[in-house]
C-alpha positions in Angstrom: -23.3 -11.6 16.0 -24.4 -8.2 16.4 -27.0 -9.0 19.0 -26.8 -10.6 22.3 -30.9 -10.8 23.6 -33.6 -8.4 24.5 -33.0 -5.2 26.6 -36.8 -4.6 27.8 -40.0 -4.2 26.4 -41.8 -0.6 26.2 -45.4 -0.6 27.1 -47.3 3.1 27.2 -50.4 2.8 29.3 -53.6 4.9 29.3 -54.1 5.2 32.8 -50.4 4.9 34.8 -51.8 4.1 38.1 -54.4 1.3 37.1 -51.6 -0.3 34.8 -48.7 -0.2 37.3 -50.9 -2.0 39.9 -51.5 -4.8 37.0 -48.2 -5.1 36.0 -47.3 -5.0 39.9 -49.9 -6.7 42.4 -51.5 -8.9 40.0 -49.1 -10.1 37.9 -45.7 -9.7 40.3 -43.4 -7.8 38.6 -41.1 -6.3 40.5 -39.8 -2.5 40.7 -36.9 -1.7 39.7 -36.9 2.4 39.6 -40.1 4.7 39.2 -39.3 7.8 37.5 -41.3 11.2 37.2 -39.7 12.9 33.8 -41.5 16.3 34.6 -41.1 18.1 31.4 -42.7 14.7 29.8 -45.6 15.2 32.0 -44.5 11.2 32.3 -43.9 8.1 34.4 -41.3 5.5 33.8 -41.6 2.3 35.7 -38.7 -0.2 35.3 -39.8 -3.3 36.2 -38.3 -6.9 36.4 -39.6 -10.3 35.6 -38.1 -13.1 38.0 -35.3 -10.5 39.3 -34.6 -9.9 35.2 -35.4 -6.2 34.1 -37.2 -7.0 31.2 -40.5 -4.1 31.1 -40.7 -0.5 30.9 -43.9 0.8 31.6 -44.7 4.4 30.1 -47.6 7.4 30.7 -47.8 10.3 28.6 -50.7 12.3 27.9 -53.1 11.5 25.9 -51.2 8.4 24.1 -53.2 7.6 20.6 -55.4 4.5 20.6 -54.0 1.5 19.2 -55.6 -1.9 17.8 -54.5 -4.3 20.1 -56.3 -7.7 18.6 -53.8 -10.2 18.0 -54.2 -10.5 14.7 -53.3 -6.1 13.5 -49.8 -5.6 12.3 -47.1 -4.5 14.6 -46.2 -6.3 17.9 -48.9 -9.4 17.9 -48.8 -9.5 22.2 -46.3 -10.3 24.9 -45.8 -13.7 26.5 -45.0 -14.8 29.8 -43.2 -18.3 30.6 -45.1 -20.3 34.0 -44.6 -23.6 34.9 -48.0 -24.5 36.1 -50.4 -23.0 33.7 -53.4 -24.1 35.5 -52.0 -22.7 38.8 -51.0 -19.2 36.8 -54.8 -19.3 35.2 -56.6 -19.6 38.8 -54.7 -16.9 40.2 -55.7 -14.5 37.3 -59.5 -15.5 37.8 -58.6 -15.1 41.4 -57.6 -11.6 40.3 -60.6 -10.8 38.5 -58.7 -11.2 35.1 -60.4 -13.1 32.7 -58.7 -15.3 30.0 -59.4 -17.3 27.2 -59.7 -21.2 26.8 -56.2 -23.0 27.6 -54.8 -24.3 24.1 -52.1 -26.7 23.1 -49.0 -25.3 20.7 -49.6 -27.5 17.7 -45.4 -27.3 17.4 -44.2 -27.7 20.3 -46.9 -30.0 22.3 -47.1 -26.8 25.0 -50.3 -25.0 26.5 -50.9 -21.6 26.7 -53.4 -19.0 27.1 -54.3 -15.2 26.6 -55.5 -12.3 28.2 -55.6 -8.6 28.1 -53.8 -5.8 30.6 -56.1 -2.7 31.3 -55.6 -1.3 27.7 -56.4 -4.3 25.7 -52.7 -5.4 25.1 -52.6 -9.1 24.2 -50.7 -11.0 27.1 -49.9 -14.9 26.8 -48.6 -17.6 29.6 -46.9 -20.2 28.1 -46.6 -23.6 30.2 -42.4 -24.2 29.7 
């Protein structure tokens, strides 16, 4: 088979600094590399899920607007696997980060639940 998994995910945020402290302090990614591309006028942010570099965070100026309601073509959000979904839900409130009402995966029998990162990307936790 020509493909083996996922390399990473590219995320460009609106505002670098408030995004990389999401993506960092409240939902524990960890750094991998931080990288200034000056003729970009741009930030790369490698970052890791669980050790796993998975995310690439972008800045450039002025990025268009996108519709980011789960629903608009393109990429419909980005989910995270937790194994206590409660636990994972209290420490986004804790966080200030709001989220909608915990659902059950008709399919599967799991729970889950969204929220948004500081430019309205859909983010799920899915109980595994």
């Amino acid at each position: 088979m020509l493909l083996q998994r996922i390399h990473h995910i590219a995320i460009i945020c609106s505002d670098y600094a408030v995004s990389k402290d999401f993506y960092v302090h409240k939902l524990g990614l960890q750094v991998v590399q931080e990288t200034y591309r000056e003729q970009r006028q741009s930030y790369k942010l490698d970052l890791a899920v669980n050790g796993v570099y998975q995310i690439e965070l972008f800045s450039f100026p002025e990025p268009p607007p996108r519709r980011s309601q789960p629903e608009a073509c393109g990429l419909r959000h980005l989910a995270f696997a937790v194994t206590n979904l409660d636990e994972a839900v209290v420490e986004l409130h804790q966080k200030n980060i709001s989220t909608e009402p915990i659902r059950t995966d008709e399919l599967t029998g799991k729970r889950f639940t969204f929220f948004q990162d500081p430019d309205g990307l859909p983010l799920e936790f899915y109980e595994v």
